[in-house]
C-alpha positions as a Markdown table, in Angstrom:
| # | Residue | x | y | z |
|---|---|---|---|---|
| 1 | Unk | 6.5 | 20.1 | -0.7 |
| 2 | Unk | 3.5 | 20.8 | 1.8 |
| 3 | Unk | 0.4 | 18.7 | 2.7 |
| 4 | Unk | -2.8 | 19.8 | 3.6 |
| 5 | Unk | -5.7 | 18.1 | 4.6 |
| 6 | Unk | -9.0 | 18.9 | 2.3 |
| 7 | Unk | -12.5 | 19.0 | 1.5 |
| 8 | Unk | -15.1 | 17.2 | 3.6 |
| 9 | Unk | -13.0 | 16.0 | 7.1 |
| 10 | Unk | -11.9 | 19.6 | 7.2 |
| 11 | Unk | -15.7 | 20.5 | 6.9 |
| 12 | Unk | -16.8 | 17.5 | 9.1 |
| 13 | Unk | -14.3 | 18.5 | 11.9 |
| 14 | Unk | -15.8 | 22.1 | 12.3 |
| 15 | Unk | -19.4 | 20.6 | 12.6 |
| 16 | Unk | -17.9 | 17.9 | 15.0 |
| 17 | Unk | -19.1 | 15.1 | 12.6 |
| 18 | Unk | -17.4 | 12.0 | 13.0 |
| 19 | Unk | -14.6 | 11.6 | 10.1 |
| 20 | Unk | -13.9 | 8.2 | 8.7 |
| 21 | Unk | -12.2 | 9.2 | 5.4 |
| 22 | Unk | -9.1 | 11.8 | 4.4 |
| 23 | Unk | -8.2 | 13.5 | 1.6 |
| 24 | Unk | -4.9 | 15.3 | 1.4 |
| 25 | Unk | -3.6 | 18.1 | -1.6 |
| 26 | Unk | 0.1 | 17.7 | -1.8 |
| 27 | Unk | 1.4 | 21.3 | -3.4 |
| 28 | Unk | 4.7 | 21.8 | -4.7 |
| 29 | Unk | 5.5 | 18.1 | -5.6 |
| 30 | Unk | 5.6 | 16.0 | -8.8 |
| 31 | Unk | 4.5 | 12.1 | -9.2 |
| 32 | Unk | 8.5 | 11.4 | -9.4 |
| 33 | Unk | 8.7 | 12.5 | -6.1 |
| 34 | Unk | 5.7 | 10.9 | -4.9 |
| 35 | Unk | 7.0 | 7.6 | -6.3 |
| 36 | Unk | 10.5 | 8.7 | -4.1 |
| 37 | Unk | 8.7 | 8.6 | -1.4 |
| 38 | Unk | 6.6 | 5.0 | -1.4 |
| 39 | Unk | 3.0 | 6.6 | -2.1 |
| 40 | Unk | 1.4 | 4.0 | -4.9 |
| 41 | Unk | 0.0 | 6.1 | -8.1 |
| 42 | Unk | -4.2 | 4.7 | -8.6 |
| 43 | Unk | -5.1 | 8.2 | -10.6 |
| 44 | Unk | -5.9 | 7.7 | -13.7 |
| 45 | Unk | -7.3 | 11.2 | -14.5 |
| 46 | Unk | -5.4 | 13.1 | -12.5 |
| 47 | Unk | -2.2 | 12.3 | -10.1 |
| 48 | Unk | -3.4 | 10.6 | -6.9 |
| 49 | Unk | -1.5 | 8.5 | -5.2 |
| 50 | Unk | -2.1 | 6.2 | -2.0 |
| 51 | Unk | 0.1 | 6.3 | 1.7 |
| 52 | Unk | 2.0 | 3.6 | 2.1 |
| 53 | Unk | 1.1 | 3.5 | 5.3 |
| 54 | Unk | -2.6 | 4.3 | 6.0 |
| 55 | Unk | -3.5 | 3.6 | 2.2 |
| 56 | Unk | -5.0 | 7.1 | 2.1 |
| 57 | Unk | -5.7 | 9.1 | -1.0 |
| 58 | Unk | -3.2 | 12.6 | -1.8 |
| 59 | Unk | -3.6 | 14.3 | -4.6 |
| 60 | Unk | -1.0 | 16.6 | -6.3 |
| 61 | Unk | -2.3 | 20.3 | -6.3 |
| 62 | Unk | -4.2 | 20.9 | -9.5 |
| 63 | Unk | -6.2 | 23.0 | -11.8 |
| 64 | Unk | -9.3 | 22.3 | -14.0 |
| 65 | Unk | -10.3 | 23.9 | -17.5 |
| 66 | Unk | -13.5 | 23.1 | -19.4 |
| 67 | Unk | -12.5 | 22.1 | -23.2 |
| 68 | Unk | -15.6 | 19.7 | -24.1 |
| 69 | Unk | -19.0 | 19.2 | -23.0 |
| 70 | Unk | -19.2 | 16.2 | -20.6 |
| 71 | Unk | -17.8 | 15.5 | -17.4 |
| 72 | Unk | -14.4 | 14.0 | -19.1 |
| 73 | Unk | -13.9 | 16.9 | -20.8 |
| 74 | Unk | -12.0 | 19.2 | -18.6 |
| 75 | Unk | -8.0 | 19.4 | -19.0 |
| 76 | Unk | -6.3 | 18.7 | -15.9 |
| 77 | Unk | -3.5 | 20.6 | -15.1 |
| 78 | Unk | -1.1 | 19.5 | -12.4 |
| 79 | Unk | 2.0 | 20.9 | -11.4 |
| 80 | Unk | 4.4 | 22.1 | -8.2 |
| 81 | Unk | 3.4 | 25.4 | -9.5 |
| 82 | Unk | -0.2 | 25.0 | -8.7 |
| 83 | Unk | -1.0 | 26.3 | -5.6 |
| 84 | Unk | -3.5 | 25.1 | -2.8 |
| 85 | Unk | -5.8 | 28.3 | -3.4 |
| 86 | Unk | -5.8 | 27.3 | -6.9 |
| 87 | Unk | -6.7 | 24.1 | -6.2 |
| 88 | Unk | -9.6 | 24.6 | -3.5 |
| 89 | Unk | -11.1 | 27.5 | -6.3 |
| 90 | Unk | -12.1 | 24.6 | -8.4 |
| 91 | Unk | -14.4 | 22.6 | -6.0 |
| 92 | Unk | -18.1 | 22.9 | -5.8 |
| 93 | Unk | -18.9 | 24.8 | -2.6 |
| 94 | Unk | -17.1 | 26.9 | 0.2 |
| 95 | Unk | -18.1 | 24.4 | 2.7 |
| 96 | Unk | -15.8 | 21.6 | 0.5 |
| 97 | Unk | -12.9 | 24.6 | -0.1 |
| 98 | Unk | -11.5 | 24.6 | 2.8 |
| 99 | Unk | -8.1 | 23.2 | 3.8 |
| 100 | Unk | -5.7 | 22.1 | 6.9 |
| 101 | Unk | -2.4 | 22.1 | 7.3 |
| 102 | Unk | -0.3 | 19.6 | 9.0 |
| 103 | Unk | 0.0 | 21.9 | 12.0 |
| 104 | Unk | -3.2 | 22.4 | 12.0 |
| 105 | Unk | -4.4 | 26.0 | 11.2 |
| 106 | Unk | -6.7 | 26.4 | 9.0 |
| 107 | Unk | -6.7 | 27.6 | 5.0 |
| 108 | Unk | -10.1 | 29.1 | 4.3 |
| 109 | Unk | -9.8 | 31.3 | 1.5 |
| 110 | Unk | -13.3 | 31.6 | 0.3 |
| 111 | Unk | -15.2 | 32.1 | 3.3 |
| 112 | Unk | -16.2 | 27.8 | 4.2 |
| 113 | Unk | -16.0 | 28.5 | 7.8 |
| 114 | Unk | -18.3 | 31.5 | 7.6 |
| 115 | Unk | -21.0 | 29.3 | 5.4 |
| 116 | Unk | -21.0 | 26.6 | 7.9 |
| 117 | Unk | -22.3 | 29.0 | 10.9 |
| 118 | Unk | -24.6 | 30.5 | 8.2 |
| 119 | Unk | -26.0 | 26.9 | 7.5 |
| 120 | Unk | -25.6 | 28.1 | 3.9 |
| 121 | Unk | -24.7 | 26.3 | 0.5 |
| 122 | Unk | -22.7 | 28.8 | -1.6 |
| 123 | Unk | -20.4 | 28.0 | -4.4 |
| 124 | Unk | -16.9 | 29.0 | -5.1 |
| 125 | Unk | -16.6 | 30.3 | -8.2 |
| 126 | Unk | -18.1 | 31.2 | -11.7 |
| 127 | Unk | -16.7 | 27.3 | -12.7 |
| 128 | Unk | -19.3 | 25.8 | -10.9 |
| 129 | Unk | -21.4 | 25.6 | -13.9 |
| 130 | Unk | -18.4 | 23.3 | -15.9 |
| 131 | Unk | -19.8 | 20.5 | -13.9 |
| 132 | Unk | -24.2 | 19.9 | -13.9 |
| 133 | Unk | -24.1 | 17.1 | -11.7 |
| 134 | Unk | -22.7 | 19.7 | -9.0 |
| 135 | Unk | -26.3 | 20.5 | -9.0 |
| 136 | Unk | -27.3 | 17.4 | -7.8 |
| 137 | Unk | -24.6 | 17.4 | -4.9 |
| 138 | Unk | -25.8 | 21.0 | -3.7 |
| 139 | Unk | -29.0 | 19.3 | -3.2 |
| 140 | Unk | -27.9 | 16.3 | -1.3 |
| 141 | Unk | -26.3 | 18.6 | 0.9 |
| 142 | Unk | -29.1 | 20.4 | 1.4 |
| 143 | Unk | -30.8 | 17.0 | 2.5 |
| 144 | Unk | -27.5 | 15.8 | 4.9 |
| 145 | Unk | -27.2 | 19.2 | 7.0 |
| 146 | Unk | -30.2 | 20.9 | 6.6 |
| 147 | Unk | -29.1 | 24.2 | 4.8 |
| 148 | Unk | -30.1 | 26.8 | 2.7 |
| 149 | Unk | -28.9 | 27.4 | -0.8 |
| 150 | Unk | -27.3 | 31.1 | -1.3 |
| 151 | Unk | -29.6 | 33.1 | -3.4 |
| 152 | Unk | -27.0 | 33.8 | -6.0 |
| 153 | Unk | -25.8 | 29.9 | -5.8 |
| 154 | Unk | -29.7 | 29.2 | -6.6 |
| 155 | Unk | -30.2 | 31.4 | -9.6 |
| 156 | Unk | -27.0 | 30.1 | -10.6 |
| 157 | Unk | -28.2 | 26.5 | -11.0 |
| 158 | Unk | -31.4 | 27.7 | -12.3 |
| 159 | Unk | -29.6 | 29.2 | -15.2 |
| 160 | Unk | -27.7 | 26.1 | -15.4 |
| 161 | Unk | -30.9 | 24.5 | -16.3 |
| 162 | Unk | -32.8 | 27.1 | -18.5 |
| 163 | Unk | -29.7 | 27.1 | -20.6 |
| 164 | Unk | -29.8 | 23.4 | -21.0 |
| 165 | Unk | -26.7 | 22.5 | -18.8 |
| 166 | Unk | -28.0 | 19.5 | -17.9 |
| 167 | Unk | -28.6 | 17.9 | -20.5 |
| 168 | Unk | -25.0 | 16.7 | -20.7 |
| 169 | Unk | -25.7 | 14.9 | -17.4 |
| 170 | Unk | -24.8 | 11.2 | -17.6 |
| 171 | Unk | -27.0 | 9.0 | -15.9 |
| 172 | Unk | -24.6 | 6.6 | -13.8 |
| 173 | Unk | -23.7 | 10.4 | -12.0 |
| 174 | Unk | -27.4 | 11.2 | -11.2 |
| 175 | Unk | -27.8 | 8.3 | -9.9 |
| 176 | Unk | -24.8 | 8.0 | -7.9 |
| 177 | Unk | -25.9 | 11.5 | -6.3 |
| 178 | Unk | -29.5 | 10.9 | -6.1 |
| 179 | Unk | -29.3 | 8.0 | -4.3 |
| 180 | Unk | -27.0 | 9.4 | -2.4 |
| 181 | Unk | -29.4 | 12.2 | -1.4 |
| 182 | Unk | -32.4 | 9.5 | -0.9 |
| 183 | Unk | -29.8 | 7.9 | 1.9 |
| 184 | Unk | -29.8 | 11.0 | 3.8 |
| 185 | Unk | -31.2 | 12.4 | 6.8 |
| 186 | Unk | -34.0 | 14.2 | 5.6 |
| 187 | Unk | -34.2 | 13.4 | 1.9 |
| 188 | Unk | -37.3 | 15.0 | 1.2 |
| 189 | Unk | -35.2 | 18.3 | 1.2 |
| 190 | Unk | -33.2 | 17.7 | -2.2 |
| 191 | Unk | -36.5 | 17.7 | -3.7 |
| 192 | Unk | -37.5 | 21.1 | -3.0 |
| 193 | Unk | -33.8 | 21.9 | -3.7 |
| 194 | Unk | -34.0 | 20.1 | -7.5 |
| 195 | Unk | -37.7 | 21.8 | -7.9 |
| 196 | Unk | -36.4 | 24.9 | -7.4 |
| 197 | Unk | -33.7 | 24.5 | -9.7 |
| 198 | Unk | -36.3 | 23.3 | -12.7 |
| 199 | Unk | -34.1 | 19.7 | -12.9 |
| 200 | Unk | -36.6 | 18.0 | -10.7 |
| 201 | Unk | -39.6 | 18.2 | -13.6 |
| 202 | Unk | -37.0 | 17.0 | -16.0 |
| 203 | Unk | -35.1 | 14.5 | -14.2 |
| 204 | Unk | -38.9 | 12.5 | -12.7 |
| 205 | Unk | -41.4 | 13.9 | -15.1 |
| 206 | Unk | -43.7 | 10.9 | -14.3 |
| 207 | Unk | -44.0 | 11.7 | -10.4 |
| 208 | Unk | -45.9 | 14.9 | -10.9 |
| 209 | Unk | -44.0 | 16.4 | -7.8 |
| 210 | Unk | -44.3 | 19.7 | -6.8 |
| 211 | Unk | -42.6 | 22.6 | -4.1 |
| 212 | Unk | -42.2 | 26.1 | -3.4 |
| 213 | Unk | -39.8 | 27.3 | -1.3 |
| 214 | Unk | -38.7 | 24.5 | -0.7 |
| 215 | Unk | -42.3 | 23.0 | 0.7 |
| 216 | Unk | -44.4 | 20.2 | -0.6 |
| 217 | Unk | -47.2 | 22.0 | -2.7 |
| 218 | Unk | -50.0 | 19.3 | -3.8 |
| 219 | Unk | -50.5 | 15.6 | -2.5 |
| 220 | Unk | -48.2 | 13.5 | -4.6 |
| 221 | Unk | -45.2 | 15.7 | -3.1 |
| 222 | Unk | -46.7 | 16.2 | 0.3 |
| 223 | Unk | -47.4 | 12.0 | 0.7 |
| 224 | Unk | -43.6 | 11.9 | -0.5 |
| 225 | Unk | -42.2 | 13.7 | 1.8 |
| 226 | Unk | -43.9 | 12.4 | 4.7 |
| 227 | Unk | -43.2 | 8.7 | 3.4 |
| 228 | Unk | -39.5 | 9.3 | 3.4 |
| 229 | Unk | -39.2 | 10.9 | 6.4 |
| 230 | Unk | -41.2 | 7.6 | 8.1 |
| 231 | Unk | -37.9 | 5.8 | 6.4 |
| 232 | Unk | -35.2 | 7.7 | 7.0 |
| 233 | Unk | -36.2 | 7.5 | 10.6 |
| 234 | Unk | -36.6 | 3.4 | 10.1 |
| 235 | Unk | -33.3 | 3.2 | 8.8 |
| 236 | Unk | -34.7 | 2.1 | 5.4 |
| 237 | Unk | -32.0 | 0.7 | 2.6 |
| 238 | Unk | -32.0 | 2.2 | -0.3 |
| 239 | Unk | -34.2 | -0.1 | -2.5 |
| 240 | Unk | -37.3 | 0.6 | -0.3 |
| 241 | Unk | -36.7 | 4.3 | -0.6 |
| 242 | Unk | -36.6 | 4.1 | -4.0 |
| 243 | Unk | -39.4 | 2.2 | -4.4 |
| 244 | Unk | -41.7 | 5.0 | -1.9 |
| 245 | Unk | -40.5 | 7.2 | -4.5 |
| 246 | Unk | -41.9 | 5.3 | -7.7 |
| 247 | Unk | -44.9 | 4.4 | -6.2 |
| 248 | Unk | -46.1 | 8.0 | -7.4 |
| 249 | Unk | -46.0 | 6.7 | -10.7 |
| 250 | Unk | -48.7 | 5.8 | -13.0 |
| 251 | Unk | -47.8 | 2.6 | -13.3 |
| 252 | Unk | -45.2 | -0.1 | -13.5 |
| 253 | Unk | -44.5 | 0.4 | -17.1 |
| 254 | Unk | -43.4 | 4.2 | -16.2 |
| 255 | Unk | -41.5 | 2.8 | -12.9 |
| 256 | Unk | -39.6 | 0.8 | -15.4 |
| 257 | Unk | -39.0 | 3.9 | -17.4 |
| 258 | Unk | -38.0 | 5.6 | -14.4 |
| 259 | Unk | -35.7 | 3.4 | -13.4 |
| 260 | Unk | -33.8 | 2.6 | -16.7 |
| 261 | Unk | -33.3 | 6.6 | -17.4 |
| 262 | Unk | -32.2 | 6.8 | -13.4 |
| 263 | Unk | -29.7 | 3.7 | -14.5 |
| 264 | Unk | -31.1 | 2.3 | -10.8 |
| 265 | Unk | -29.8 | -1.0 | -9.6 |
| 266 | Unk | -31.9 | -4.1 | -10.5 |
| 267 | Unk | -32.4 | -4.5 | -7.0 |
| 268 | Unk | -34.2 | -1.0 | -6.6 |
| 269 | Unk | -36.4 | -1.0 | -9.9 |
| 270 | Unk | -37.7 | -4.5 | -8.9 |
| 271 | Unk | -38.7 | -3.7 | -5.5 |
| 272 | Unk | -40.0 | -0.3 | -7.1 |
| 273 | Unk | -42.3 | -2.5 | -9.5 |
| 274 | Unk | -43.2 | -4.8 | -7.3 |
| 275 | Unk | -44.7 | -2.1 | -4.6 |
| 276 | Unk | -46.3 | 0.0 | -7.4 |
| 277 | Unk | -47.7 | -3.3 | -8.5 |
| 278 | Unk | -49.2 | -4.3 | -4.8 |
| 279 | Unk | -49.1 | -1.8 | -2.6 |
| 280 | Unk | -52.6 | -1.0 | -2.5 |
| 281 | Unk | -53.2 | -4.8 | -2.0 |
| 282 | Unk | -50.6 | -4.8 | 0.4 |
| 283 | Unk | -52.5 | -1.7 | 2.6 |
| 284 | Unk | -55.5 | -3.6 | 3.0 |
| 285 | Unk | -53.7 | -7.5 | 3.5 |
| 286 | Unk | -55.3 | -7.5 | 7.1 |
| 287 | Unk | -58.8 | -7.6 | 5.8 |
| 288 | Unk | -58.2 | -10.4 | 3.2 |
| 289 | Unk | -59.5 | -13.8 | 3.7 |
| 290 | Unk | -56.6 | -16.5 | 3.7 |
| 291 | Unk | -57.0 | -17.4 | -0.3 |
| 292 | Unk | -56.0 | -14.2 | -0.8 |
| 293 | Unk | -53.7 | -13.7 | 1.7 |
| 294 | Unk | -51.6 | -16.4 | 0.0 |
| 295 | Unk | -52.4 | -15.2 | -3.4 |
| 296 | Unk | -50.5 | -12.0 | -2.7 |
| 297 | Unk | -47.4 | -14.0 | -1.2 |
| 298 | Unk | -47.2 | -15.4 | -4.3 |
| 299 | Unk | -47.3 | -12.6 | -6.7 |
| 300 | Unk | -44.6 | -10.8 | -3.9 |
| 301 | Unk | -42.4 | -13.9 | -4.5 |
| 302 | Unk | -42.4 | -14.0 | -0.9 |
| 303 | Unk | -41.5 | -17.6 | -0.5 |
| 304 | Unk | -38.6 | -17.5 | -2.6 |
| 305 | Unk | -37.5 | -13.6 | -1.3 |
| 306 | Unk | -38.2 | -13.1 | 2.5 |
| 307 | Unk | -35.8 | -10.5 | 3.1 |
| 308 | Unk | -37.5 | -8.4 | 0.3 |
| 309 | Unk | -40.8 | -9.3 | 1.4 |
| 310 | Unk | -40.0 | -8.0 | 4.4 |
| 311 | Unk | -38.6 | -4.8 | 3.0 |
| 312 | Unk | -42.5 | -4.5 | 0.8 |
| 313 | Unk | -43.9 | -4.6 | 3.8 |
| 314 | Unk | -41.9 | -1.5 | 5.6 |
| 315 | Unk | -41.6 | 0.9 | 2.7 |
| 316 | Unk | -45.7 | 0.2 | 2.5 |
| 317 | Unk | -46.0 | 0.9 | 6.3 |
| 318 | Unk | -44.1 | 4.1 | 5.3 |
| 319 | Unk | -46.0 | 5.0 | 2.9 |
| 320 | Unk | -49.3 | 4.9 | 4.8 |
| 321 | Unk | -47.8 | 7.2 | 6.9 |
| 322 | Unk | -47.6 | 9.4 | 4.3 |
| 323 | Unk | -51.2 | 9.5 | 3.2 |
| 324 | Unk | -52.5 | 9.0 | 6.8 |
| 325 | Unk | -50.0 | 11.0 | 8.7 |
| 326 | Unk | -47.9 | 10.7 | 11.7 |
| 327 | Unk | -50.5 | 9.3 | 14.0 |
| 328 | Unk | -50.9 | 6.1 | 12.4 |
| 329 | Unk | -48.1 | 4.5 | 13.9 |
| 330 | Unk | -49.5 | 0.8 | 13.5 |
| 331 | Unk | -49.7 | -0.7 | 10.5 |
| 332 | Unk | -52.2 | -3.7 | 10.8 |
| 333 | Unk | -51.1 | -5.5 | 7.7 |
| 334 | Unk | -47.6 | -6.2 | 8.5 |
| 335 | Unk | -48.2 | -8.2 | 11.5 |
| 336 | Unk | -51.3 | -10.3 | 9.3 |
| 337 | Unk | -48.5 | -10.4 | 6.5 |
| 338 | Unk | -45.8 | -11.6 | 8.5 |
| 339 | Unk | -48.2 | -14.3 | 10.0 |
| 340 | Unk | -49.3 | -15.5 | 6.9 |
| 341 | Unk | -46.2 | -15.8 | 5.5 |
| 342 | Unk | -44.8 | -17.4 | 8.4 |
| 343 | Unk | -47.5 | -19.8 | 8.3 |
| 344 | Unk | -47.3 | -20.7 | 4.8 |
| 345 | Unk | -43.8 | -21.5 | 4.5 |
| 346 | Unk | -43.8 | -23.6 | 7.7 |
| 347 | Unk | -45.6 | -26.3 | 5.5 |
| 348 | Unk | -43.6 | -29.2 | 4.4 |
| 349 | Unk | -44.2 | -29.2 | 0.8 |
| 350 | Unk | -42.0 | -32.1 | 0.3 |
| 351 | Unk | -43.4 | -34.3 | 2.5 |
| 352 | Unk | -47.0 | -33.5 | 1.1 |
| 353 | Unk | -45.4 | -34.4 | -2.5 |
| 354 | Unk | -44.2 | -37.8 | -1.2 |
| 355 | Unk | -47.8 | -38.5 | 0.2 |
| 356 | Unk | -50.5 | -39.2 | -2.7 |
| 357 | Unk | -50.2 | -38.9 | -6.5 |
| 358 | Unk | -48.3 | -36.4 | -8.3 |
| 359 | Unk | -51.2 | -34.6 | -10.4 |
| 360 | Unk | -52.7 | -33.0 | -7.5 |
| 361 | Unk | -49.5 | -32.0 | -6.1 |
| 362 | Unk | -49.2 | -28.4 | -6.3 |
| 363 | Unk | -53.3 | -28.3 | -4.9 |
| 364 | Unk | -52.7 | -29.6 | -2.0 |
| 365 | Unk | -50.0 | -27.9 | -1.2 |
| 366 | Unk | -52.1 | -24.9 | -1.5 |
| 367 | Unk | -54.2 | -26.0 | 0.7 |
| 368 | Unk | -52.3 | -26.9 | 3.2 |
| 369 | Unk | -50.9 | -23.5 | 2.9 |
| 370 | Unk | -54.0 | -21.8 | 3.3 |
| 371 | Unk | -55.2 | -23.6 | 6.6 |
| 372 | Unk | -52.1 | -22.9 | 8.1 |
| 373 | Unk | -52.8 | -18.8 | 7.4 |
| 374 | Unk | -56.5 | -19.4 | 8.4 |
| 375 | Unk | -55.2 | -21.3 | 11.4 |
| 376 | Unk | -52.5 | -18.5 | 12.5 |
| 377 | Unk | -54.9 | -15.7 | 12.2 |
């Protein structure tokens, strides 16, 4: 029985990325053994088991074999027999095929080590196209590190999709990797990656995006990419990303449509429909008079949701840097918004409501509202 170290902390280690999490191939073992030794079995796909120590994952050694469409239908085979060359062959790319043993040499049998000074995504072997959503991954690679995609890994995928490979793609997976990839350093780049591909058209057919080589190649994608770039440098959460992304949609009926084929969280397509709703508004807030500064905190639900309010108002500042460009760094309507707002809900409503008759209630309130935003400016 030997244990090996595998997959991304062996990649992370050789780019000197910090590691937080550990997987471990165990070869020449069986889950009776395993079970011998303490480790907790949590697979229910395949044998993995937990330390009972550290709680990490190991995996026995194992092979894959695509007998269905879909990505349950593969027949796992694990066994002491397998071995860890076997069981590296049937991951995605050489960059996640590469192994460590407990001494600490290195197993590299497909070349990882050589793809990571290349900067170059390249998968292992003719399996890759078993599993579409591996598509998906290669781009949000592309978008964490920065590299290329190996010619013959590209025309692979592009295959993958002209066949009609990815049509078996079940949504929770997209949307586990494509939010993934929006969370990235540079996210803009598994856009060009999925564009080149063809699964870009087909996976966001409402955002009329469009790259070559990689590059933003009319407005819609050139605004995009300079948006999420403004909030990947912010430090944006992922709702707000999302929602840059959908406000290239017609309108909020087709973000809806976005998001429900994207299975996105509740949380992202409401912020998404909300900024495709009053973004524009939103832009120009500064130049509102106070009527209308408080009619917009009200359709934003501002009083009732701050915190998303407050992100509204960054993913917009974002995406006026994306029209505008770099060199607008201020963004006049968040500092009129956030005085507005802070203005406006500084007003006792209750004690106005315990003053006066009940019928007029909800009108004075509002008025009291708006001379506080007139007042603070």
């Amino acid at each position: 029985m030997k244990i090996y170290a595998v997959g991304g902390s062996v990649r992370d280690e050789l780019l000197g990325l910090p590691v937080s999490d550990r997987d471990y191939v165990v070869v020449g073992a069986t889950p009776e053994d395993m079970e011998r030794l303490g480790y907790k079995p949590v697979g229910k796909d395949f044998p993995v088991f937990l330390h009972p120590k550290t709680h990490e994952e190991y995996a026995l050694a194992r092979t894959e074999r695509k007998v269905a469409r879909g990505y349950r239908g593969f027949k796992i085979h694990a066994a002491p027999d397998v071995t860890l060359e076997q069981d590296l062959e049937r991951r995605d790319l050489t960059i996640n095929a590469m192994a460590r043993e407990e001494r600490g040499s290195l197993v590299d049998p497909f070349g990882g080590a050589a793809d990571l000074e290349r900067r170059l995504l390249r998968h292992v072997s003719a399996a890759f196209v078993e599993d579409p959503v591996r598509i998906l991954r290669v781009a949000r690679f592309a978008a964490r590190f920065g590299f290329a995609v190996a010619p013959e890994t590209m025309a692979l995928m592009r295959s993958m999709v002209a066949n009609g490979e990815t049509e078996a793609l079940v949504p929770e997976r997209v949307w586990q990797e494509f939010s993934s990839g929006l969370m990235e350093g540079d996210p803009a780049l598994m856009f060009g990656v999925l564009a080149e591909t063809g699964l870009l058209a087909r996976l966001l057919p409402e955002l009329g995006l469009a790259f070559e080589d990689g590059l933003p190649v009319n407005d819609a994608s050139r605004v995009l990419v300079r948006s999420l770039g403004c909030a990947a440098s912010e430090h944006l959460a992922l709702a707000p990303r999302f929602a840059l992304l959908a406000l290239g949609a017609p309108s909020s009926g087709a973000v809806s449509a976005l998001s429900a084929r994207l299975k996105a969280p509740g949380e992202c397509r409401d912020l998404a429909v909300l900024a495709q709703r009053h973004a524009d508004t939103l832009m120009r807030a500064h130049s509102l008079d106070s009527p209308g500064k408080l009619d917009l905190l009200e359709r934003c639900d501002a009083f009732r949701r701050p915190d998303r309010f407050q992100e509204l108002i960054a993913l917009c500042a974002c995406a006026e840097r994306g029209r505008r460009g770099w060199g607008t760094v201020p963004f006049p309507p968040a500092a009129a918004l956030r005085r507005a707002l802070g203005a406006a809900a500084g007003i006792d409503a209750g004690a106005i409501a315990s003053r006066g008759g009940k019928s007029d209630v909800a009108d004075r309130i509002r008025r009291a509202r708006v001379a506080a935003i007139e007042r603070a400016g």
